[in-house]
C-alpha positions as CSV (number, residue, x, y, z in Angstrom):
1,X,36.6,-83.1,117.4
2,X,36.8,-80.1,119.7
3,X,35.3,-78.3,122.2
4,X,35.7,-74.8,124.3
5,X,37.5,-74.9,127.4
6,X,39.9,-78.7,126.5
7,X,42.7,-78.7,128.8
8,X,44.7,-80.1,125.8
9,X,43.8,-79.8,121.9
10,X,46.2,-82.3,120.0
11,X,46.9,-80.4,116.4
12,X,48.0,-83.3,113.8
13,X,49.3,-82.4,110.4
14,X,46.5,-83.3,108.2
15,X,44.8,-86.2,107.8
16,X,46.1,-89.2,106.4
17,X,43.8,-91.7,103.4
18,X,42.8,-93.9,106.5
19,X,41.8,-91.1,108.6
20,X,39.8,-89.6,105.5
21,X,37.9,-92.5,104.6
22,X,36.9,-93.5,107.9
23,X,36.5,-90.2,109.3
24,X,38.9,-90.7,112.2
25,X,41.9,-89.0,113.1
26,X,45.6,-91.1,113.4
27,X,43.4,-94.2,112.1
28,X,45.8,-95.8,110.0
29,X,47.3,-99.3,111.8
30,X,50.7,-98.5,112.2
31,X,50.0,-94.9,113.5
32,X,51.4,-94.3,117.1
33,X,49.1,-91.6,118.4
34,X,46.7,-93.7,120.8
35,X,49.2,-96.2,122.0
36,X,51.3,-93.1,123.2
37,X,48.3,-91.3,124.3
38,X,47.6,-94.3,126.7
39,X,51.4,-94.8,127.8
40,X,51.8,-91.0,128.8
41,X,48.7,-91.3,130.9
42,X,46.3,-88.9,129.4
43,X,43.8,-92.1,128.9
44,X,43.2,-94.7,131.4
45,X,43.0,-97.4,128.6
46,X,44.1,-97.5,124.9
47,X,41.3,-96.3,122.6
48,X,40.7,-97.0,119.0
49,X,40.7,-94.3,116.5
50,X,36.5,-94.7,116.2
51,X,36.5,-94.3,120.3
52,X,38.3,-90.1,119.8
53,X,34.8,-88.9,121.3
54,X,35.8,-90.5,124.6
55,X,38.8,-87.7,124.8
56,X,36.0,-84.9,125.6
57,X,35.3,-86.9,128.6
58,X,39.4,-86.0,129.4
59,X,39.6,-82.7,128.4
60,X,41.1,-83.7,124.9
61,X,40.2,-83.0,121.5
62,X,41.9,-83.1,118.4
63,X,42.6,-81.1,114.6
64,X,44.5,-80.5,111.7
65,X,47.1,-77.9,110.6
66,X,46.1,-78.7,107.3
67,X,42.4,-80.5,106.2
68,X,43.7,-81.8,103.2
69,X,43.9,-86.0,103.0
70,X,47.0,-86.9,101.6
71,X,49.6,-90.1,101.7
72,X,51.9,-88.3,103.3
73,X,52.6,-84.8,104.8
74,X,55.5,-84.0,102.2
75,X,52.2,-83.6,99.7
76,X,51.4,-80.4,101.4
77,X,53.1,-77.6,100.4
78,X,54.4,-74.3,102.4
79,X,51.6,-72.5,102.0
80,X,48.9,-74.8,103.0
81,X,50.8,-74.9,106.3
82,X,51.0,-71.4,106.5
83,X,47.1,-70.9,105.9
84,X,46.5,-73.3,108.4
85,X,48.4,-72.0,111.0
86,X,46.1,-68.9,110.7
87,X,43.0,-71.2,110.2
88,X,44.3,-73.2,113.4
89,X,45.2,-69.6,115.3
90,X,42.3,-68.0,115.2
91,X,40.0,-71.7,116.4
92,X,42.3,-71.6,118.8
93,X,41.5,-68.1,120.5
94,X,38.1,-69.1,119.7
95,X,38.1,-72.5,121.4
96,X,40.7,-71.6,124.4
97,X,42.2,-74.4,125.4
98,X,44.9,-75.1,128.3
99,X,47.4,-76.4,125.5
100,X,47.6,-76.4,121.6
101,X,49.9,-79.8,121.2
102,X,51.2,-79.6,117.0
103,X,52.2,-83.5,116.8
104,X,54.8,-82.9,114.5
105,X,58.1,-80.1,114.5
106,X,58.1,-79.5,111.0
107,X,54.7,-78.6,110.9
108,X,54.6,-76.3,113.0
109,X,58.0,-74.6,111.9
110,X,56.2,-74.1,108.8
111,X,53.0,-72.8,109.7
112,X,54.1,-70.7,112.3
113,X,57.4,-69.6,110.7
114,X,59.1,-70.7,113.7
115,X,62.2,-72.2,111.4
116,X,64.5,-73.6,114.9
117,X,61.8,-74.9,117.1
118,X,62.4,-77.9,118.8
119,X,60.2,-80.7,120.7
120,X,58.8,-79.6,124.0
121,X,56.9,-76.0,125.1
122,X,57.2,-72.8,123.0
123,X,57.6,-69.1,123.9
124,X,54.5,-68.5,121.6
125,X,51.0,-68.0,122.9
126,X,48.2,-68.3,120.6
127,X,45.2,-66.3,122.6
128,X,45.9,-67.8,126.1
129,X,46.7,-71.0,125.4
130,X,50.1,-72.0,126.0
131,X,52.1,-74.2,123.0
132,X,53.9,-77.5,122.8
133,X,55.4,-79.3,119.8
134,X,55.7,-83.2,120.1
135,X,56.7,-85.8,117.8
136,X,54.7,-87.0,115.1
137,X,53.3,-90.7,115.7
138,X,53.1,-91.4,112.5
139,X,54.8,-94.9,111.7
140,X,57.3,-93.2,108.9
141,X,59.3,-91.1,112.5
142,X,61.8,-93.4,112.9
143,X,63.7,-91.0,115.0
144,X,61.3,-91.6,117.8
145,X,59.9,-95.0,119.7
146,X,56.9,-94.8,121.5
147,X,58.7,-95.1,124.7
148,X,60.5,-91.8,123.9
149,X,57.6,-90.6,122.5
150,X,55.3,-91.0,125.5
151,X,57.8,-89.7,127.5
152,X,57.5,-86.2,125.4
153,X,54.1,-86.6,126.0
154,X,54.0,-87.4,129.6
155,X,55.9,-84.0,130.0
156,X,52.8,-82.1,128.0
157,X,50.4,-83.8,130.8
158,X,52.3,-83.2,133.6
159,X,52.7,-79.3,132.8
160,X,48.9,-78.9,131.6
161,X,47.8,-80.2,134.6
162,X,49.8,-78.2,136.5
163,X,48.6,-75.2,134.8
């Protein structure tokens, strides 16, 4: 779901069984994405997974590293991130977006060969669009609550909008 011109285009890893069977992306239950979405103030309301059209209407949209459904992300190997992080590059400079948000650090290590990036903005442009790594919502990132999460993402908002 994307669009020329998005202030913000969230980049997840790939998409998870749930999200490939109903054709949503972060749809599975215990995914944090929209509940942190709301809390960091990019949406005025939670929406559902079935509602991610609504983001155009903010300036959001949303991809995939990698378009591969699996379980999990381990199932990918090094080079499927690497191909999509040229697959995701070059939509990217074609698309133009404010912000290209990679949920997920070791994601985007790997598919950008980028081995000691860390959460927050990047040095890397891709086109003219700046880069941010946040955490990954997925339910299995125990390191991060969705309080500390949607402060991460907060921070994303408040610098795209100041762009």
């Amino acid at each position: 779901m994307v669009a020329d011109g998005l202030r913000v285009l969230f980049c997840g890893i790939n998409p998870g069984l749930m999200s490939a069977a109903t054709g949503h992306h972060f749809a599975r239950p215990g995914n944090r994405f929209w509940p942190v979405l709301h809390r960091s103030g990019f949406t005025p309301r939670q929406l559902a997974p079935e509602e991610e059209r609504e983001l155009l209407r903010y300036g959001l949209g949303i991809t995939n590293v990698v378009a591969r459904a699996t379980a999990r992300a381990d199932e990918l190997d090094a080079e499927e991130y690497r191909e999509g992080g040229r697959i995701l590059t070059g939509k990217v400079e074609r698309l133009r977006p404010r912000v290209l948000a990679v949920v997920g650090v070791t994601a985007y290590r790997t598919a950008f060969g980028e081995r000691k990036a860390q959460v927050g903005p990047q040095e890397r442009m891709l086109g003219p669009s700046r880069v941010w790594v946040l955490p990954n919502p997925s339910g299995l990132n125990a390191h991060w609550s969705v309080a500390t999460m949607a402060d991460a993402f907060r921070a994303l908002r408040e610098d795209a909008e100041g762009a």
